[in-house]
Structures are given as C-alpha cells and as structure tokens.
N, C-alpha and C positions, 0 to 999 in steps of 0.2 A: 128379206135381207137379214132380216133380225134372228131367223129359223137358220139361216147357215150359219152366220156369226158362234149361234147357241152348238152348231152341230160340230163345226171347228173347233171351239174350245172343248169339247166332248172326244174327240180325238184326241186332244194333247194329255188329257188329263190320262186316259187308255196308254198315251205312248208312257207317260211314266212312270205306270206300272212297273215295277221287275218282271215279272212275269210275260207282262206281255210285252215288255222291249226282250227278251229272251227269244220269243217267241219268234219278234219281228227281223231280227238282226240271223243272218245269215252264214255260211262258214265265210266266204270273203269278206266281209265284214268283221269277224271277230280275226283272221288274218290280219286283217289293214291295219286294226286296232292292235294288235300283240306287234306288228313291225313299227307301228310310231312309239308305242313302249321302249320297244328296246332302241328306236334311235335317240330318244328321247334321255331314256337311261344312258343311251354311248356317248351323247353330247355330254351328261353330267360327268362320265368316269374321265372324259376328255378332259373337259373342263380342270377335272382335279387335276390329271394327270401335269397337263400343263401347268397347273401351277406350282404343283410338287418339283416340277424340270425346272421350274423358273425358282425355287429357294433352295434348290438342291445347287443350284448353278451361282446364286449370290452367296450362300456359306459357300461352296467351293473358290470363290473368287475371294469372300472376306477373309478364308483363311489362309489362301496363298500370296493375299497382301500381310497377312496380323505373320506370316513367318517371314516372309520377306523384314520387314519392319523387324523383326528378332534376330534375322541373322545380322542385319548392319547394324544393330543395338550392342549383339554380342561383340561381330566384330571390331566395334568404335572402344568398346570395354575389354577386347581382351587390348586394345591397342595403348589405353588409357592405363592398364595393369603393369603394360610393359616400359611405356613413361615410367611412371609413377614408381616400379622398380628399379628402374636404371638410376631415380633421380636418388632414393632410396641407396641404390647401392655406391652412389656418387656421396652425398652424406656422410654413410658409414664409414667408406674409407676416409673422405676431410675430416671427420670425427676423432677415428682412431690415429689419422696422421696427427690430429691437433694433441691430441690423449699421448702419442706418443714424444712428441715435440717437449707437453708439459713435462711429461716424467723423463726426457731429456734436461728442459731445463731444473726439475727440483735436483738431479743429480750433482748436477752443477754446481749447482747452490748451494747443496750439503756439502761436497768437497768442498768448495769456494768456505763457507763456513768452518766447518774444518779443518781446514788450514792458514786461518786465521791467525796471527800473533797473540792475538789480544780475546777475552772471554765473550761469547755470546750466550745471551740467560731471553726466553720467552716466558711472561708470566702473564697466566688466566685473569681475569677479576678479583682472585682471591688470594694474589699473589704467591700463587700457587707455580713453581717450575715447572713449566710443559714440555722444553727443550732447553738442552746445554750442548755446545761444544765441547771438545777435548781441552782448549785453554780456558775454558771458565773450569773446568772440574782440575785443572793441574793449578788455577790461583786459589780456589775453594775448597778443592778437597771432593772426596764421593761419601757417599751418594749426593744428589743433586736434584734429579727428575720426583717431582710427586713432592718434593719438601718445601714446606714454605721460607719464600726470599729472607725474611726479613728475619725469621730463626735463625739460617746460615750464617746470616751477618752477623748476629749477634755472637753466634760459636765462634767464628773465625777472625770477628776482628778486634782486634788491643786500643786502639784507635780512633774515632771519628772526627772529621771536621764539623766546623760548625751548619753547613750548609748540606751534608752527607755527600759531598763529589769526591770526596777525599776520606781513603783509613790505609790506617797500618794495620795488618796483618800480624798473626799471632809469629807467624813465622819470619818475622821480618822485612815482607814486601810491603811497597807500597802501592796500592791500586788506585784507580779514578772511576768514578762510576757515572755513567750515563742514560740516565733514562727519559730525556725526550724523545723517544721515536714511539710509536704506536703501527700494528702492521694493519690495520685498517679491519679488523677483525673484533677488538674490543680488547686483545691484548696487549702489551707493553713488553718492548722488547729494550733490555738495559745491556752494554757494551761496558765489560770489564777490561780495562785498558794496565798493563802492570809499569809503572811507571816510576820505579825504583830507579834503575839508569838517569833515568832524566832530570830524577829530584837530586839525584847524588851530582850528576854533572853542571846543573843550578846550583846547588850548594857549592858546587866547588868553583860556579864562577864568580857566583857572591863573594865566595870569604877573597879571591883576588881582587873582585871590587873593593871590597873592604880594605884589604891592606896597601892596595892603592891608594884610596881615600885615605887612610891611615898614615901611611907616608905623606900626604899631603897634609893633612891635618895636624901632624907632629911640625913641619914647617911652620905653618900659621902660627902654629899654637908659640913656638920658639919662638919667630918674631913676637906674637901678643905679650910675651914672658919678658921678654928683652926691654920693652919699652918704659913699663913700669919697675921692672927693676934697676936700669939704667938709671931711675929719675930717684928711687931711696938710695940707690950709692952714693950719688951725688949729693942729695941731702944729709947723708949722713955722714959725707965728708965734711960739709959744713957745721957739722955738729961738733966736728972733734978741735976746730977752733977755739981757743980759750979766751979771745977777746967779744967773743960772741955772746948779745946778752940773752940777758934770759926769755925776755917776749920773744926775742927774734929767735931761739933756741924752742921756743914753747911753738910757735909757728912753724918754725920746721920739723918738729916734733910730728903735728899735727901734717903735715904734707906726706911726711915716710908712714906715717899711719894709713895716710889714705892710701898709696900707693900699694903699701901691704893689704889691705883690705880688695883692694882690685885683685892682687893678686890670687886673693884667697877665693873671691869668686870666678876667676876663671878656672882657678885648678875644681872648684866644687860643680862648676858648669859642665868641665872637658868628663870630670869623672863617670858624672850622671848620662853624657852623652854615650859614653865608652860603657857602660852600662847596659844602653839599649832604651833605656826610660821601662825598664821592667814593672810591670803593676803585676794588684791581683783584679780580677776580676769578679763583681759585683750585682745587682742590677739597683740601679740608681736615677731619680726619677728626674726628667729633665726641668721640671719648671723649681728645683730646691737647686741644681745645679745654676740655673739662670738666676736665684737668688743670692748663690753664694758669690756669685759674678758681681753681681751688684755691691754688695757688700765690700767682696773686695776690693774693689775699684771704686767707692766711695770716698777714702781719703784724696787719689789720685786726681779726682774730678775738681775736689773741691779745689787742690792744691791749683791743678794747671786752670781752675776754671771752664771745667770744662760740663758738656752735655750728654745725657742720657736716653736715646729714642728708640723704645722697642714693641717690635710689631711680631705674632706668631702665632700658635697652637693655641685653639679653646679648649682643650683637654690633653693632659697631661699624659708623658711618654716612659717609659721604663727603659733605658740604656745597658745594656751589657756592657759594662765596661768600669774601668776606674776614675771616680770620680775628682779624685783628688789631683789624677793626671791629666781629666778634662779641662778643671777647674786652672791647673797651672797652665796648658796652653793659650787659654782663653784669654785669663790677664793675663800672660805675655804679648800676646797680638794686640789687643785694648794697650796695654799700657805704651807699647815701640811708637801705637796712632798717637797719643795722649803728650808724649815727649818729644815728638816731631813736629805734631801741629799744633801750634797756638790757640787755645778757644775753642779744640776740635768737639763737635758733635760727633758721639759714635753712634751707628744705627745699627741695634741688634734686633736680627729676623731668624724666624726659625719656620720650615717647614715641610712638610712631606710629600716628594715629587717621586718620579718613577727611580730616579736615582738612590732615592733612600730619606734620612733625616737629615735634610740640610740646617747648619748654622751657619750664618755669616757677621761678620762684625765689618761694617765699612766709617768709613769717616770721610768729611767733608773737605781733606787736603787737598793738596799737588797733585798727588798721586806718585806711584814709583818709575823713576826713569827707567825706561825700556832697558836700554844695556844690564840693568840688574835686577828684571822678573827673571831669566832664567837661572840666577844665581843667587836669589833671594832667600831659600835651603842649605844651602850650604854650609857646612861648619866653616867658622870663623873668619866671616866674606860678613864684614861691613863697612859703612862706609861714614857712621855715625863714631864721634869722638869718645872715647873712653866706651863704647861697646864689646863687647866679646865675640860677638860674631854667633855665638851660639844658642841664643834666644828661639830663633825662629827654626833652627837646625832641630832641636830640640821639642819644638811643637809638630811639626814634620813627622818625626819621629815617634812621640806619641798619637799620631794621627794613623802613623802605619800598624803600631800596634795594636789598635783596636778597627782594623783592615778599612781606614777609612781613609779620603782623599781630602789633601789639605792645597786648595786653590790661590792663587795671590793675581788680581788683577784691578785693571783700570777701568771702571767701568765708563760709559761715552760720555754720562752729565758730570762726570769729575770725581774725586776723591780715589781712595785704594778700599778697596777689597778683600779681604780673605774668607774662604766659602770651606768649611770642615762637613766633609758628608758621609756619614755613617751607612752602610749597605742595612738595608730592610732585614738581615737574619739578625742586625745588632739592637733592633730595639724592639717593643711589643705595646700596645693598648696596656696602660697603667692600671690597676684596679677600681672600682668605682668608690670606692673609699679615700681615695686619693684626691687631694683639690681639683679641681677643673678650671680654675685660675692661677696665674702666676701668682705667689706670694709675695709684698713687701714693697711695692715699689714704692708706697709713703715714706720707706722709711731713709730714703736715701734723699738729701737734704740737697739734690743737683738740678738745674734747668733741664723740661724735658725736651723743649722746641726750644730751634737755634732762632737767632733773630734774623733778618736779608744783610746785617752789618758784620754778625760773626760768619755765614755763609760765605762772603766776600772778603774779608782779612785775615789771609793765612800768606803765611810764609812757603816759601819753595825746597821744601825740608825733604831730605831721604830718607824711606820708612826702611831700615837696615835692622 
C-alpha cells in the first residue's frame, strides 16, 4: 500500500513538469483550454461592457435631469428678469412722475414767490443771501444773491428799531422784517414786508385820535380852568371891599393864591401832557432808580404816616430809558395811593417774567371802583377834589414812551394795583461792578410791615 501511495505521488510530481505536461496535454485539450480563455476573457469584456452601458446610461440620465433643472432655472429667471423689469420700469415712470410733479410744484413756487408784494431773502448759516425775489431786490436794491444780509442792511437802511422788525430806508420806505421761519434745511428765510402805506395810514389815524382826544381834552381842561378861576374872581371881588380888614384881606389873599397856584399846575401838567412827556434816553440802573423812589417819597410817608414794603431783584438791571421820567411816574402812582388811603402800606415788587421787567407798586386800599379802571388814563378824568386829572394820564404816557405797559387793577386779597412792564429789548444784566443789593433802605426813617390794625382801617377813597 505504501509502494503505490509512493508511486502516485511520483506521477504527480512528472505531471508538473512543463515539459512533460506539454507532452501529456493533447490538441483537444489545449483547444478546450484556449475556448475557456476566451470565454473567460468575453465574460470580463462583458462584464465591462456592461458596466460602461450602465454609467454611460446614469451620466446620460444625470445630465438630462442637471438641463432639465437649467431650463426651468433659466426659465423661472428669465420670468423673475421680466418682474423685476416691469417693476423697474413701474418706479421709473412713479419716479419721473414724482421728479416731474416736484419741478411742477417748485415752478409754482418760484412764481408764487415772485409775485409776491412784499421781499423774500433765503439766508445760508453765514448769513449769506442764497435767494431773493424781485420785491426784496425793488426794497433793497441789486445786487443781492452772494452778499451778506446784514451788510445790505447796513447800506440801505437810515433807521432801526429797537428790536430790528422795523427801519426806514435810505429811500424813504419803511419795511418790517421777519425772520422766524427756518425752511428746515438750516436756513433762514426773512420776509420783507414794505409797510410805508400802513405806517402812514396809523399815523394818520392817530393824529385823528389825537385831535379827538384833544378836543376832549380842551373841554375838561376848560371846565378844570373855570372852577379855580371862578373861585379867585370871587375872592378877589372881596378884596376890593374897603370895609374888609386886613386878616380877613390877608386870608383871602391867601385863598386867590392858592387857587392861582392850582391853576398854574394845571396849565404846567396839560403842557407836559401835550408835549408827549419827551425824554432823552439813557441806561440807568434799576435798584438807584428804586432808591431815588424812596427818597422821594420819604417826606410823603412820614407825613400821611405811611409804610414801605419791598420785595425784587438780587441783582441789579440797566434800564434803557429816562430815569427822571421813570422816577416821576413812580411817585405819581405812590403818592395818588398815599393821599387816598389813610395809613396806606405801599408794596413795591419788581421782577422778571416772560413779559419783560415788571414793576408794581400796590397798597392796601379799597381799591378803584370798577366804572373807573377803564378810564383811570385818561386826561383830566378824576374823581378826587382839587386833582387835575392828569397825573396818571401822564404816567401812562411815559410808560408808552419807553414802549412799555402801564396796568391799573384790583387785585382779589384787596387793595389797587399798578403793574409798569418794560419789554426785554428795554433792559440788560447791569455790570458786575454794579451793587447786587438795593441801596439805602436804612435810610428812610418809615414803618416797613403794616400792623393787622392799619391793614383793616382804610377808608373807601378813589385812587383818581
């Protein structure tokens, strides 16, 4: 068993020979062998083959989805171009209509401008003229555009108010100027308004007020003339008696005197009235003028016994105005309180509200009967015995000349009232060299608090 075994693997080792498998192998055999070859190789070319048809078939299918997918890409986008254009050329025309509409309305506006009455001036930051109308260049003058505002005024005008709303013209007009508007731009747009006509046709209704008033005024004043003269004729017809002695001569003496002495302040009252109460103007410092107030009204206080209460300003003001005409309407209103009321406490206040520099002097009276606060101004309208009527006519008067407003009321806790209030262009911050205290009130030798007994005993007196 062991001898075949040995002779078997003796053959195998023979067959793997080359040589003698050459040997052994046959034509049919190397046939059989060359046809499983090539089937073997025709499976492989198969194999590729199909595989090549099978990615030749998915890139052909990825790419007839990847253009599909580009034409409705395209499509959506030429559709989105043609939006997007329409919306585009929907714009442009609202645009140009809006573009067109504007330079409709600035047309407008320029003519509308232009034909204007009155001057239109547009000035930069730097007060520089950017634009003018044809009536600001026919009140101003040419050039205009590119020159600074405030040089033109200076060339053109003879005149300014105090406030600049107001000048006269080299030429004789007179213009108004306004510059609160702003066009939202950073500019300033001022309206020149020619206002000649209107001052001349004011004037001309004034001076009819006036001679109105003046005709009235000449009546009063006849009657006020009549009554004191009436009373020295009469006296002096008693003089001409010769059984008349000498005291009693010496007494009537003394009555035609007085009666002449009336007379002479009325005619020095009506003159200064008819005057106008002319000043010059000054700047005068408010807390010397509240001194000389004092002062002056010191004999008065002591005489009627009266009281001194004042409350105002921690720092002192500079007044544009005349002081001497402040000072006389001041005591005139103090003194009308002083000789009406018994005991009266006057309370002088002074201070600065939007309205300007208020001063007021009130007292602790009656107060004035209503029928005569609107006629409490008036020339030679009183209702107090041996008065002229023109006291407070006269304060009035210097209140308008230094464009300020003179008030007369009752206030609700009692007493009368008068309120003089200066506009803010009439006064300024005093210097700091200037006291910051009122001066002097030691020196006036009056009660400055009323007691609850002089508050309560006053008479029912008319402040005229």
């Amino acid at each position: 068993m062991q001898s075949q075994n040995v002779q078997a693997s003796s053959n195998l080792d023979a067959l793997k020979s080359p040589v003698l498998q050459a040997e052994l192998l046959d034509a049919s055999d190397i046939i059989a062998l060359q046809l499983a070859e090539s089937e073997r190789t025709d499976s492989v070319n198969a194999a590729g083959d199909a595989e090549r048809i099978n990615l030749d078939e998915l890139l052909e299918n990825d790419f007839a989805s990847l253009t599909t997918s580009l034409k409705v890409s395209y499509a959506d986008l030429q559709s989105r171009v043609a939006e997007l254009s329409e919306e585009l050329s929907s714009a442009r025309a609202a645009r140009q209509e809006e573009l067109a509409e504007k330079e409709r309305l600035a047309h407008r506006l320029t003519a509308l401008v232009d034909a204007l009455p009155g001057g239109v001036l547009v000035l930069d930051q730097n007060h520089t003229i950017i634009l003018a109308n044809p009536g600001a260049a026919d009140l101003l003058g040419e050039p205009l555009l590119n020159m600074n505002f405030l040089s033109v005024i200076g060339e053109c005008a003879a005149s300014i108010s105090r406030d600049g709303t107001q000048m006269v013209l080299r030429s004789g007009r007179r213009i108004s100027l306004s510059t609160e508007l702003n066009d939202g731009y950073g500019d300033q747009v001022v309206l020149v308004t020619d206002v000649t006509e209107t001052y001349a046709a004011q004037e001309e209704s004034h001076r009819s007020e006036r001679l109105t008033a003046l005709g009235e005024m000449v009546a009063r004043l006849a009657h006020q003339i009549r009554t004191p003269l009436s009373s020295a004729l009469l006296y002096m017809g008693a003089m001409e008696r010769p059984t008349l002695a000498d005291d009693a001569r010496l007494e009537v003496t003394s009555k035609v005197k007085g009666r002449l002495k009336h007379l002479e302040s009325l005619v020095n009252d009506s003159l200064q009235f008819v005057k106008g109460g002319e000043t010059q103007d000054a700047d005068c410092s408010l807390f010397e003028l509240l001194q000389a107030l004092k002062v002056s009204l010191a004999p008065l206080l002591a005489q009627h016994n009266g009281a001194w209460c004042e409350t105002g300003l921690s720092r002192d003001v500079l007044i544009e105005g005349n002081q001497e005409a402040l000072l006389s309407a001041l005591v005139a209103i103090a003194e009308n309180a002083l000789q009406v009321t018994p005991n009266a406490v006057l309370t002088v206040t002074t201070e600065i509200t939007d309205s300007g520099l208020e001063m007021s002097i009130r007292d602790n009276g009656p107060g004035i009967a209503k029928d005569a606060l609107s006629r409490i101004f008036d020339p030679y309208f009183t209702t107090r015995a041996g008065g002229t009527g023109l006291g407070l006519a006269l304060c009035a008067m210097i209140a308008r000349n230094h464009d300020a407003t003179l008030v007369a009321s009752n206030p609700e806790d009692g007493g009368a009232e008068f309120k003089l209030t200066l506009p803010h262009a009439r006064f300024k911050a005093a210097p700091s060299t200037l006291p910051t205290e009122p001066a002097g009130a030691a020196a006036i030798n009056v009660r400055q608090q009323p007691t609850p007994l002089e508050q309560a005993n006053h008479g029912a007196a008319f402040h005229g």
